[in-house]
C-alpha positions in Angstrom: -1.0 37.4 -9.3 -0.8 40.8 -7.8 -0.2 44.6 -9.3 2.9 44.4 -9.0 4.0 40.9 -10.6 4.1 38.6 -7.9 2.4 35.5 -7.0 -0.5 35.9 -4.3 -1.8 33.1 -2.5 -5.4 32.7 -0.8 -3.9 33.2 2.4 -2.0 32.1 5.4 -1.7 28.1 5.4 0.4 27.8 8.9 0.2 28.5 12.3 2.4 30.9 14.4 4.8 27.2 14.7 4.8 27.0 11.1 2.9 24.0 10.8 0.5 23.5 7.9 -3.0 23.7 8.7 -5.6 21.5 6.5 -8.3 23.7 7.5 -6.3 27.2 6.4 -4.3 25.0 3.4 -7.1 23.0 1.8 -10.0 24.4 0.7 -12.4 21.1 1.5 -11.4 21.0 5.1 -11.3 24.5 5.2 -15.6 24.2 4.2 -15.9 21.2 6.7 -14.6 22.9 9.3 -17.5 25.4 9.5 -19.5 23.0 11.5 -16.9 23.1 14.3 -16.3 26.5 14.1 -14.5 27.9 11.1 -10.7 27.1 10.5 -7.9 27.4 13.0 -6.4 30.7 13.8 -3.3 32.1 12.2 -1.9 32.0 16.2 -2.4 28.8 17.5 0.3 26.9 18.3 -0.5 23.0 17.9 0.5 20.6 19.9 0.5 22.6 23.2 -2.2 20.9 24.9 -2.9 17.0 24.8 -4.1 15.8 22.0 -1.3 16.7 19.5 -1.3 16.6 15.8 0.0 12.1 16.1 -2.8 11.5 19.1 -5.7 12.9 17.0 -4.4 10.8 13.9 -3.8 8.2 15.4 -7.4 8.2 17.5 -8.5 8.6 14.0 -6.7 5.5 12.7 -7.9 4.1 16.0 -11.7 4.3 15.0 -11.5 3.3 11.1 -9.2 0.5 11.6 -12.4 -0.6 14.5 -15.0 0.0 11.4 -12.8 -2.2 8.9 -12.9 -5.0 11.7 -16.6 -4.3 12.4 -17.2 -4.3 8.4 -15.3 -7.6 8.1 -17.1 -9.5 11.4 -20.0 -11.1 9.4 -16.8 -13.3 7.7 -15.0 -13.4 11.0 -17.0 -17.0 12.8 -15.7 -20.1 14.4 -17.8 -22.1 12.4 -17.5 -21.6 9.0 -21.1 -22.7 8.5 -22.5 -19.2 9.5 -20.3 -17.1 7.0 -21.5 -20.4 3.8 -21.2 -18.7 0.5 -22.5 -16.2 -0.8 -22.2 -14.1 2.6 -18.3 -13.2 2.4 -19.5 -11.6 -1.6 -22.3 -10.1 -0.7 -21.1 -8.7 2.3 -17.6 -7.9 0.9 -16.2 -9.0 4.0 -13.4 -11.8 2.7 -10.0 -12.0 4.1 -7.5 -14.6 3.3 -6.5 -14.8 6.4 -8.9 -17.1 8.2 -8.3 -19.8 5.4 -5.1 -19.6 5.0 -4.7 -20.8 8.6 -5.7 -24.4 7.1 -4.8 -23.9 3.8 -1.1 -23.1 4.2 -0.5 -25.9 6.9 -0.2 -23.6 9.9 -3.3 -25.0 11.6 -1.0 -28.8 11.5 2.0 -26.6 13.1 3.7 -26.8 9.4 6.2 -23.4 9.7 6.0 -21.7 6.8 8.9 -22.4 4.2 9.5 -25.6 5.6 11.2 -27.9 3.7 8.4 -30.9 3.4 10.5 -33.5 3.0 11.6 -33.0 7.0 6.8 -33.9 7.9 6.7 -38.0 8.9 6.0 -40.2 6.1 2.0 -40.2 6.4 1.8 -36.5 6.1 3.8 -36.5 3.1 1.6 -33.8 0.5 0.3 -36.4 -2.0 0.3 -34.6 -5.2 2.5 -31.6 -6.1 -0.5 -29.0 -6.1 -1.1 -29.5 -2.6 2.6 -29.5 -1.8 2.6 -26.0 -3.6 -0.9 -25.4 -1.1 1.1 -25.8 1.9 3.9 -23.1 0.8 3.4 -19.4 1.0 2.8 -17.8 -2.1 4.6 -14.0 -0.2 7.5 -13.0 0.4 9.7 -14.0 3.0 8.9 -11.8 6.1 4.8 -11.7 5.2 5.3 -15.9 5.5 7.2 -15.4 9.0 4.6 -13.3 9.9 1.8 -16.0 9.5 4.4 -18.3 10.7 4.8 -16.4 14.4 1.1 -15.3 14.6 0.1 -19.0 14.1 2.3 -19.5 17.1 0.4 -17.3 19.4 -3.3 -19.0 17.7 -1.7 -22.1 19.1 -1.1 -21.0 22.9 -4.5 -19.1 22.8 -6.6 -21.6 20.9 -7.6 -24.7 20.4 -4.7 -26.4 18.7 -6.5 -30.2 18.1 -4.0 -32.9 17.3 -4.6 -33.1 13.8 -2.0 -36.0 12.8 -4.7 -38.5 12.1 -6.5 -36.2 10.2 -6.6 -36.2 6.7 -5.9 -33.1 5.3 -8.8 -32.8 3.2 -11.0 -32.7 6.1 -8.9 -30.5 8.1 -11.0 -27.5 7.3 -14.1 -29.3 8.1 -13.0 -29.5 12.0 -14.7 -27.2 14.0 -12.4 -26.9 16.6 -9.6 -25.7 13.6 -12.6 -23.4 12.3 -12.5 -21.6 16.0 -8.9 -21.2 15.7 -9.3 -19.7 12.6 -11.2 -17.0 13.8 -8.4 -16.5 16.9 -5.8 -16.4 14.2 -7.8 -13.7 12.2 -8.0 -11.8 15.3 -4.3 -11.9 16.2 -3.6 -10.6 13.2 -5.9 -8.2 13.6 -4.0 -6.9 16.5 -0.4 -7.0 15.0 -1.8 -5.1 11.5 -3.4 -2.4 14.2 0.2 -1.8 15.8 1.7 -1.9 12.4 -0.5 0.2 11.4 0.1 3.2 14.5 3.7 2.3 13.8 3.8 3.8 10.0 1.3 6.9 11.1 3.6 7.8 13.8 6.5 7.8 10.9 5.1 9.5 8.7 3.9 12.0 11.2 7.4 12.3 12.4 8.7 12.9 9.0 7.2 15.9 8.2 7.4 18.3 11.0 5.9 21.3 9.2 2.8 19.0 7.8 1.6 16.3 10.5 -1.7 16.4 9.0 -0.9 15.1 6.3 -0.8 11.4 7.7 -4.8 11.8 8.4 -5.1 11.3 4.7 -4.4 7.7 5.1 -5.8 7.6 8.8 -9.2 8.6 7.7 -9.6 6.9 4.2 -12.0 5.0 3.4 -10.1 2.4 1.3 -7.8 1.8 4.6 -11.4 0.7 6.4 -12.5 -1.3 3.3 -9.1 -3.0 2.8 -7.0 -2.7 5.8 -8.0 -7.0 6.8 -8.3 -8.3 3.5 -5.0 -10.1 3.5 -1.5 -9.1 5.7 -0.5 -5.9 2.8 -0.5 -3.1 6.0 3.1 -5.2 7.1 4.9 -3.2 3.8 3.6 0.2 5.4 5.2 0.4 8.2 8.7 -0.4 6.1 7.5 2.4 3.3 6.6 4.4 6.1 9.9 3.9 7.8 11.7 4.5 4.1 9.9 7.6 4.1 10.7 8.7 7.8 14.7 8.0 7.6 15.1 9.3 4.4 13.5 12.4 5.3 15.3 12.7 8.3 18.7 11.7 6.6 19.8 9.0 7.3 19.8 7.0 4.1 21.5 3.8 5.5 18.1 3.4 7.8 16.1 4.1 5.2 17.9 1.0 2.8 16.8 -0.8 5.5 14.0 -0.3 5.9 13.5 -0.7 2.1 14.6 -3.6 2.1 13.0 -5.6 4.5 10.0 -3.4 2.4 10.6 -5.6 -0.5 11.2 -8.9 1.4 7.7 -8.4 2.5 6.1 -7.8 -0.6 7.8 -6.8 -3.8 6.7 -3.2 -4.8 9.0 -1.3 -2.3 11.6 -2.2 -4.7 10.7 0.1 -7.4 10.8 3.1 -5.1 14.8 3.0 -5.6 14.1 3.8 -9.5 12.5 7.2 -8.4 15.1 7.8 -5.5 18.3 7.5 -8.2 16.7 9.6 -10.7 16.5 12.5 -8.2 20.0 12.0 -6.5 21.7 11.5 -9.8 19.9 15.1 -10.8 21.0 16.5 -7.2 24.6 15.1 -7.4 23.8 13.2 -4.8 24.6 9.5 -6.4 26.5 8.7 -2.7 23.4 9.1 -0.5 21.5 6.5 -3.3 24.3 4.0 -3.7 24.3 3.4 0.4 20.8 3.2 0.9 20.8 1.0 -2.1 23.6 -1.5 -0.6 21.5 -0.9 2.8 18.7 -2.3 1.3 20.4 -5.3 -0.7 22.3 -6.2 2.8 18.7 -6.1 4.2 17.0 -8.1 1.8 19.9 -10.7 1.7 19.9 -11.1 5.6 16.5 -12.4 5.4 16.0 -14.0 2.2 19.5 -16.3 1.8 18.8 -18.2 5.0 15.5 -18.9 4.3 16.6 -20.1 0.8 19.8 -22.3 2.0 17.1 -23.9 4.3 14.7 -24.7 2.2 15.0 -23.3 -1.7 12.3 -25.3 -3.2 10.0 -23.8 -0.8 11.6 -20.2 -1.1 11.4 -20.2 -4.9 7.8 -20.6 -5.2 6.9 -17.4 -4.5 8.6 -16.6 -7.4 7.5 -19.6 -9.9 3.7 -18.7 -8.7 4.1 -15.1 -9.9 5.6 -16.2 -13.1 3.1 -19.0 -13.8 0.2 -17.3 -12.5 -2.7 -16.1 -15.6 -4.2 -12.7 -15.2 -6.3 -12.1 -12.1 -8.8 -10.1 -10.7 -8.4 -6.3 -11.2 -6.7 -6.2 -14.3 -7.3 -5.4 -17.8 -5.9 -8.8 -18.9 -8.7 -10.6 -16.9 -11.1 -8.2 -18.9 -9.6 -9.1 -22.6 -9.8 -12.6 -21.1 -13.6 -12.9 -20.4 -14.0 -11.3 -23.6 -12.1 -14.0 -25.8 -8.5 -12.4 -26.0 -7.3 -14.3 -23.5 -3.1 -14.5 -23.5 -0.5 -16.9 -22.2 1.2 -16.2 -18.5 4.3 -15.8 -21.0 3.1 -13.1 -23.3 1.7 -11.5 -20.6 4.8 -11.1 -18.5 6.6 -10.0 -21.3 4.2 -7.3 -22.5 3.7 -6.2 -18.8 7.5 -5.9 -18.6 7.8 -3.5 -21.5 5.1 -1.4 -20.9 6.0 -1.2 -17.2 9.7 -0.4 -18.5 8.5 2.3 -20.7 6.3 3.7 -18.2 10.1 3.9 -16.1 11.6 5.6 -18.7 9.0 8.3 -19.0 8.9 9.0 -15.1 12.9 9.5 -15.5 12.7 11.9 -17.9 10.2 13.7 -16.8 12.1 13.7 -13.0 15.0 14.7 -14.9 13.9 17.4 -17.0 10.8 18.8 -15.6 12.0 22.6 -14.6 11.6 22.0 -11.1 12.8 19.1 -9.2 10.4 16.8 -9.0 9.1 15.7 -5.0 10.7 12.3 -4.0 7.1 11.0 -3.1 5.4 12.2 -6.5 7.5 9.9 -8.3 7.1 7.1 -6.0 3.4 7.5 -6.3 4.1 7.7 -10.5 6.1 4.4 -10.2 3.9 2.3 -8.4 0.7 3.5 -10.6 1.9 2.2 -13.9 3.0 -1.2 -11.9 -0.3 -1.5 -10.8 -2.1 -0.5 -14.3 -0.1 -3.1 -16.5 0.3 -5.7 -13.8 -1.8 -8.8 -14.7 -3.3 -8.5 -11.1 -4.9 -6.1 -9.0 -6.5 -7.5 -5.6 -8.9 -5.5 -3.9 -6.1 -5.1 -1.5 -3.6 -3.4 -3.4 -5.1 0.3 -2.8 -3.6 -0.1 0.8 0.0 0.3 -1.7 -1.1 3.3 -3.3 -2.8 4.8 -0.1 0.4 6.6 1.8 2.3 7.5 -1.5 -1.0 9.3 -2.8 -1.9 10.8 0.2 1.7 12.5 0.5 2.0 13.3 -3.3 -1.4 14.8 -3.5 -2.3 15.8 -0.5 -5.9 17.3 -0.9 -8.9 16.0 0.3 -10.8 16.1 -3.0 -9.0 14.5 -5.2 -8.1 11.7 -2.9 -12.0 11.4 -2.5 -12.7 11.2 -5.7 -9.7 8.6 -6.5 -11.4 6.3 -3.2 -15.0 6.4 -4.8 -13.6 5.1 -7.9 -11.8 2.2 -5.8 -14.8 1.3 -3.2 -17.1 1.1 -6.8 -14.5 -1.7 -7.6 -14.5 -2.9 -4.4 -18.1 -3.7 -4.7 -18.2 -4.7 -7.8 -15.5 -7.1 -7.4 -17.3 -9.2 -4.8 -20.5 -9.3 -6.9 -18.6 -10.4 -9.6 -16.6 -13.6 -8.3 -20.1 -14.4 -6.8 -21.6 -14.2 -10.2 -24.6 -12.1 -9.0 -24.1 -9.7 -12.3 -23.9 -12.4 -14.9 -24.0 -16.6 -14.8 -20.8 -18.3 -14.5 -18.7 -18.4 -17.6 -20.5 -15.2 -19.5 -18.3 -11.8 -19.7 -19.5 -9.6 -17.2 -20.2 -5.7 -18.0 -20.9 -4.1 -15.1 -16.8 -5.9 -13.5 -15.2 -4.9 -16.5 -17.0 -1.1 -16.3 -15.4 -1.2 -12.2 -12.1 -1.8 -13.5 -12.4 1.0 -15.7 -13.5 3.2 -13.6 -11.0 2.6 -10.8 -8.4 3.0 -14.0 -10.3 6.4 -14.6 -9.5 7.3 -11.0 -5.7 6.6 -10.9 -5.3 8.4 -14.0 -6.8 11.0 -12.6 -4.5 11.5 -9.7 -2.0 10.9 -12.1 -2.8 13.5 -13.8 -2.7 16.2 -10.7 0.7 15.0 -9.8 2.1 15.2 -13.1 0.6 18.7 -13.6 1.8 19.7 -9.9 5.0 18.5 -11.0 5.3 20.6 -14.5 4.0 24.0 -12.7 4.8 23.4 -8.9 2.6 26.3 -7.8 -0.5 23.7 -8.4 1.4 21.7 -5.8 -0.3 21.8 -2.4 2.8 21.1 -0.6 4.9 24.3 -2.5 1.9 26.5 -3.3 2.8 28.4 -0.4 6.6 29.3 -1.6 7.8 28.0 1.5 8.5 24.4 1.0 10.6 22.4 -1.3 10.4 18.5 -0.5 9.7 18.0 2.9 10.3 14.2 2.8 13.0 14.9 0.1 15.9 14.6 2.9 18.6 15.7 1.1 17.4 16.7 -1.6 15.5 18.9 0.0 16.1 22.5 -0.8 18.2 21.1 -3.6 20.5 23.0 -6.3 18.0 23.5 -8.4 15.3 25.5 -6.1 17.1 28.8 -5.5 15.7 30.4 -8.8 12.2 28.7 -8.2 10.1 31.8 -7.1 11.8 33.4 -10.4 10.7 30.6 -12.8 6.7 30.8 -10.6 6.6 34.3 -11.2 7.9 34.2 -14.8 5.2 31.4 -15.7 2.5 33.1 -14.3 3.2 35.8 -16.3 3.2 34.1 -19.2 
């Protein structure tokens, strides 16, 4: 604070367009950027020349989605022989998607959600679990997804007639094993475009801080995780959330949410944060059409699928509900330690805590003296989900990645959060391929990951929560400029006119 009362800050953080500058705003960039010369000058005006503030993050994107696929390439062979076990652990390069090719039926030409009664007689699935095998176990648009890029696998590949086969030994073929590797590949081009798609979004949400979208561009976690399974399809709708909202149009951005959550399930709970805010701006309109947007969108996908074929539709939902605690979690970790619980218990006791973990995010968005930033709740929500779910794949960071990276945008601490979370990722691969412990004995050094990648949310959720309490901790409002700059229309709300009042007056306390 200066002499005469006032908050000081280090210094300039934009350029002569007003656009934030990582190497003037953060202090870690700021240090790196000695070796190319010191930070940006106070007059430069980005985005002149060529390579703008999208191109470079999106080269940048360009070159770590290239070392995830390089990372994952010891896994990715047309004969399945070369990658035998334990070489996907010990080279944490698994992805479901190769084997799901055969194990969901799409290598036979089955379309996902089919109903199975409509495959001839002899392909009938002879017991109920491997009827259940050849259903999707996502969300509706993730399973059309597969569906179409098993399509294209087909016209590149292979594609044996495989109606003699039995389907036990379908995964034995080598010529199915070669497809496999096409169709892990053709995924790995659509998740590249999806994944341009949300950076160029998010960039364009935030006019004043393009940057920020190199936090997920450049992070590790998106290079570790980005192939493990089809996840990057429910960016580009959260990124597209983000992007409309911001940019108000909130019938878009219920779109977009809701073909978010009929991808995979978590968008949903970003409409808890978003009614909190608008019902504190007295903005309950904008929420109630993006939330009828968003039911519309969800319906016009999901109820066809489920008048089609609802046995197959449902199981996404009966797997979830059945399904006993899974890798990641604290409930695996009671488990291997004798406290094991039923999928019943479980659920319920997840639902509680997750629900009083709601509660507490709504008051504090209600009450904190600020406004709280649309994005810091977001990130708040989708923590505690994670924390008391009964499952946590390796995966799963690839949720928190874009909501952290615009709630806290700073180098360091997202860092710090990502070495807690590639510690897990390694230890999570040594741990299914029992190179800790023998089979069946509880295993330290997994249950020691999990609580360190625990340590590291909590962390982060710690920042926020402080940078939501005393906003001038907040990296995006530090500089007394900005409000929300993905808050749409809440931004510069009814409750920021007096803020620079209340900063002041809590300094000086």
């Amino acid at each position: 604070m200066g002499h005469d009362g006032r908050v000081s800050f280090l210094g300039p953080t934009r350029t002569f367009d007003e656009v934030v500058a990582p190497t003037l705003a953060d202090p870690l960039a700021r240090q790196a950027s000695a070796a190319v010369g010191g930070p940006v000058g106070r007059h430069v005006r980005p985005g002149r020349g060529w390579w703008t503030p999208l191109r470079v993050v999106l080269a940048v994107a360009t070159v770590c989605f290239g070392l995830g696929v390089v990372q994952k390439s010891p896994c990715v062979v047309e004969n399945w022989a070369d990658a035998a076990s334990p070489t996907a652990y010990s080279h944490m390069c698994y992805s479901d998607i190769a084997y799901l090719y055969v194990g969901r039926g799409l290598a036979e030409g089955i379309w996902p959600y089919s109903p199975l009664s409509d495959l001839p007689p002899d392909r009938q699935p002879a017991t109920e679990e491997e009827a259940h095998a050849l259903t999707p176990e996502y969300p509706v648009l993730t399973g059309l997804w597969m569906g179409a890029t098993s399509v294209v696998t087909h016209l590149l590949g292979t594609s044996p007639d495989l109606s003699e086969t039995p389907r036990s030994e379908i995964g034995a073929d080598v010529r199915v094993q070669h497809d496999g590797a096409i169709f892990w590949g053709v995924n790995a081009v659509g998740l590249f475009v999806c994944l341009l798609v949300s950076l160029t979004l998010l960039v364009k949400a935030q006019r004043r801080r393009p940057w920020d979208a190199m936090l997920i561009a450049a992070a590790p976690a998106l290079v570790l995780a980005a192939m493990i399974n089809w996840d990057l399809l429910a960016l580009v709708f959260v990124a597209g959330f983000l992007w409309a909202w911001a940019t108000r149009r909130p019938l878009t951005a219920g779109v977009f949410m809701g073909l978010g959550v009929a991808t995979k399930f978590y968008p949903l709970f970003l409409l808890g944060p978003l009614l909190v805010l608008c019902l504190r701006q007295r903005r309950l309109d904008a929420w109630a059409k993006t939330a009828a947007a968003a039911v519309g969108a969800w319906s016009l996908v999901n109820v066809p699928i489920y008048l089609w074929s609802p046995d197959a539709y449902l199981w996404f939902w009966e797997f979830n509900a059945a399904r006993g605690p899974d890798f990641g979690s604290v409930w695996l970790v009671a488990s291997n330690y004798g406290h094991a619980a039923s999928s019943h218990t479980i659920n319920l006791t997840t639902w509680i805590f997750f629900g009083c973990a709601c509660l507490a995010i709504g008051a504090l968005g209600f009450f904190a003296p600020r406004r709280p930033r649309l994005v810091q709740l977001m990130f708040l929500v989708v923590v505690a989900f994670l924390l008391v779910n009964k499952v946590y794949s390796p995966q799963y960071v690839l949720w928190l990645l874009p909501l952290a990276a615009l709630a806290r945008p700073r180098w360091r601490d997202l860092l710090i959060w990502q070495a807690c979370e590639i510690f897990y990722f390694f230890a999570v691969w040594m741990h299914i391929a029992n190179f800790f412990v023998d089979a069946g004995e509880p295993d330290l050094p997994y249950a020691l990951a999990v609580a360190v990648r625990i340590v590291g949310e909590l962390f982060l959720v710690w920042l926020v929560v402080r940078d939501i309490l005393s906003p001038w901790h907040d990296p995006v409002r530090a500089d007394g400029l900005s409000d929300d700059p993905l808050g749409g229309i809440l931004d510069e709300g009814i409750d920021c006119e007096d803020a620079d009042a209340e900063r002041v007056a809590a300094v000086s306390r």
